[in-house]
C-alpha positions in Angstrom: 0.0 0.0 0.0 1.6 3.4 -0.9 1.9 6.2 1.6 -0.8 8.3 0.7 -3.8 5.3 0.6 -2.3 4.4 4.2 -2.1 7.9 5.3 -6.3 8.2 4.3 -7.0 5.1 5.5 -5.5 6.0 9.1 -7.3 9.8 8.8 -10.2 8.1 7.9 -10.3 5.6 10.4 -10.0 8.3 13.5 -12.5 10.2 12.1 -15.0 7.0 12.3 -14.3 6.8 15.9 -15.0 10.0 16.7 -18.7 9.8 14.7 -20.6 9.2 18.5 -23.9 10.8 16.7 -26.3 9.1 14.2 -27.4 12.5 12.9 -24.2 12.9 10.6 -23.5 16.4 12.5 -19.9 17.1 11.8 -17.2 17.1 15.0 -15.4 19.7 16.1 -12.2 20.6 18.2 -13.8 21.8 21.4 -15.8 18.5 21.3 -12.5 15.7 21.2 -9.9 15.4 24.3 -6.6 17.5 23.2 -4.8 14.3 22.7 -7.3 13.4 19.8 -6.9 16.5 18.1 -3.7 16.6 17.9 -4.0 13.1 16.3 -6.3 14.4 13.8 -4.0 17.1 12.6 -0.6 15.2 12.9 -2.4 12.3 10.2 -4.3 15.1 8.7 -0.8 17.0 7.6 0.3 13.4 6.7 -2.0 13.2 4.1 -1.3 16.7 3.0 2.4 16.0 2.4 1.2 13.2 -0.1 -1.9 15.0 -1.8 -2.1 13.6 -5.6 -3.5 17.2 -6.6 -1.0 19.6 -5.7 -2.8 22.0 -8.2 -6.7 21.3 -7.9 -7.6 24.5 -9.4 -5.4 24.1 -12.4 -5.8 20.4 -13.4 -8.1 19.2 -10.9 -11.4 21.0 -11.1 -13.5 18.4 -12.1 -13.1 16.5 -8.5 -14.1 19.9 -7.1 -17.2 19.7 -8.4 -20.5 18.7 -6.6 -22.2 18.0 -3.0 -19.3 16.9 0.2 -20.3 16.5 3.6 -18.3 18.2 6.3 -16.7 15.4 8.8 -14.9 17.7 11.0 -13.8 21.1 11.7 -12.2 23.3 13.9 -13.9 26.9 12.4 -15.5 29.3 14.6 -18.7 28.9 11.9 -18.8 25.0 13.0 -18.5 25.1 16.7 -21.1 27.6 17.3 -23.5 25.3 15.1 -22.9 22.5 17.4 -24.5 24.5 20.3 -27.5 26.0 19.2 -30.5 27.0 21.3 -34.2 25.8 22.0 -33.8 22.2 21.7 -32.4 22.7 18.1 -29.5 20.5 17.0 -27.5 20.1 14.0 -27.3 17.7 11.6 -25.4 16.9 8.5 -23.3 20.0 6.9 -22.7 20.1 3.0 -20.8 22.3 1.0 -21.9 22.2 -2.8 -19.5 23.2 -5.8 -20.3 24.7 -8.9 -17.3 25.0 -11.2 -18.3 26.3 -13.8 -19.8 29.5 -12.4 -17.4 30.0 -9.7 -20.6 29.6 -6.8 -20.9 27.2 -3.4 -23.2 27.6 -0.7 -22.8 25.9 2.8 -25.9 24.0 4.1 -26.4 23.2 7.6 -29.5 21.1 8.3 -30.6 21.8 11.6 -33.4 19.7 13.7 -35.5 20.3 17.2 -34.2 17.4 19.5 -37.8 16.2 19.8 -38.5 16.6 15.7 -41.2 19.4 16.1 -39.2 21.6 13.7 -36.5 20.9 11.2 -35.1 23.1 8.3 -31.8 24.5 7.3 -29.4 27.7 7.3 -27.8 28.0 3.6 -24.9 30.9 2.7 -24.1 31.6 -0.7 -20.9 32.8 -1.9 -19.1 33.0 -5.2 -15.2 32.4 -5.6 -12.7 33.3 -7.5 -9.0 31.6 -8.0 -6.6 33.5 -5.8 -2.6 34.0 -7.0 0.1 33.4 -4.3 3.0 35.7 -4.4 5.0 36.0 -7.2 2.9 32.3 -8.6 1.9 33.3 -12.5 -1.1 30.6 -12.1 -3.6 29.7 -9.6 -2.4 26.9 -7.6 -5.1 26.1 -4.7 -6.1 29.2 -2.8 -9.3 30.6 -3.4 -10.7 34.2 -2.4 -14.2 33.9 -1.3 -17.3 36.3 -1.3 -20.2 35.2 1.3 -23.5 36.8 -0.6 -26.7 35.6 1.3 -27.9 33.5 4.2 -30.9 31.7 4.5 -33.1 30.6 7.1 -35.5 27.9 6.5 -38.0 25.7 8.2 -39.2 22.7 6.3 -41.4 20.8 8.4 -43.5 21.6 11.7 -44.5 18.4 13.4 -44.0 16.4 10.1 -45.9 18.6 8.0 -44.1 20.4 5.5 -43.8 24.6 5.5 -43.0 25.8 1.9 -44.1 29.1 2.8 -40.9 29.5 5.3 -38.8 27.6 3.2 -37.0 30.2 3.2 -38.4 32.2 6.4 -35.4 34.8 6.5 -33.2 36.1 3.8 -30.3 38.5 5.1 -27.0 39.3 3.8 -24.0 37.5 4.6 -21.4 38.8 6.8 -17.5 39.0 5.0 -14.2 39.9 7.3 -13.6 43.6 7.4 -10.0 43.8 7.6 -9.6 41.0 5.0 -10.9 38.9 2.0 -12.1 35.4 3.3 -9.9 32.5 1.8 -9.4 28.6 1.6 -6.4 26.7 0.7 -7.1 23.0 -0.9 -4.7 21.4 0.7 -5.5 17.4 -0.3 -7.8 16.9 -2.7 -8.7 13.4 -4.7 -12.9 11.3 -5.6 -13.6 10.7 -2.6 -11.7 13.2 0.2 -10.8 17.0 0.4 -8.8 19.1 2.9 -9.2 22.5 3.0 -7.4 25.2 5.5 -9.2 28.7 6.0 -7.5 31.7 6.4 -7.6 31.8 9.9 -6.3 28.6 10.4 -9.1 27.0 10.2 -9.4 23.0 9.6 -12.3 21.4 7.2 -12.2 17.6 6.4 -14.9 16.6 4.0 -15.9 13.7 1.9 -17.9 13.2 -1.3 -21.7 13.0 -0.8 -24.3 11.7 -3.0 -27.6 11.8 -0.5 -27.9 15.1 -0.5 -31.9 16.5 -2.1 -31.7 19.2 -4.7 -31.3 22.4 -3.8 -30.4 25.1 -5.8 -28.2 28.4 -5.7 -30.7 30.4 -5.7 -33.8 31.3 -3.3 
């Protein structure tokens, strides 16, 4: 087995033991003992060192593309998902790609712990290939621009709410003192690595359960 199939296949592997929820909900920093997180990112810049795409956004785009499901994270965004208030609790987080137009929007589906509500939050943003330095090309940052967030409740007791689906449609917040980015850092079918510009950790894998939604409202 080559280094970087081993390197996954340990990554992978501490990720399943950490999945204590049947919802799908991601897992977060403030949610492991230290010793587990430092785990997580000693294997996780393992993987990096061997990633078989070290330009995604030159020859690589086509494995961008699509619905991935968010596995763990240690961004500010995530952790205050994981504790959210009245009963609610979150569930599976996407991220969906569009290439082709240079758009994504997060999705967090979010669920009351006794099922009388369930919905989603949704941000939009488009991107655009960032250069590095003195780098003629694009190599794997990307600049990002948060347009819109939605709020959205689907069901009430089981019975579906199109008229709040979306309830609440406000502008999305962007840094002020900077332009929000995200480094692909591993990349290949099935797996993706990405580091924000804060620091920030995001370890996703490719989803195909996820209903149709749509980029716009």
């Amino acid at each position: 087995m080559n280094k970087q199939l081993l390197s996954k296949e340990k990554l992978q592997a501490t990720l399943e033991k950490i999945k204590t929820k049947s919802d799908g909900s991601p897992a977060t920093d403030l949610q492991l003992d230290k010793t587990l997180v430092e785990e997580i990112e000693q294997l996780t810049t393992e993987l990096e060192s061997v990633n078989p795409n070290l330009n995604p956004l030159l020859y690589a785009t086509s494995l961008l593309e699509g619905a991935w499901q968010l596995q763990y994270s240690t961004a500010r965004e995530i952790r205050s998902l994981v504790s959210l208030p009245l009963g609610l609790k979150l569930g599976k987080v996407y991220q969906v790609i569009d290439v082709a137009n240079k758009l994504f929007f997060n999705l967090a589906k979010v669920k009351h712990s006794f099922g009388l509500v369930s919905g989603y939050v949704k941000v939009t943003a488009s991107f655009e290939p960032a250069k590095e330095g003195l780098e003629p090309l694009p190599n794997k940052r990307i600049n990002i621009y948060f347009d819109k967030r939605y709020l959205s409740i689907e069901k009430i007791v089981g019975i579906n709410t199109p008229q709040l689906n979306p309830f609440k449609v406000v502008s999305a917040s962007n840094p002020t003192s900077r332009t929000a980015t995200l480094d692909i850092t591993y990349l290949d079918e099935t797996l993706r690595i990405g580091r924000g510009g804060d620091g920030s950790l995001f370890i996703l894998t490719k989803s195909h359960d996820l209903p149709d939604f749509t980029f716009s409202t």
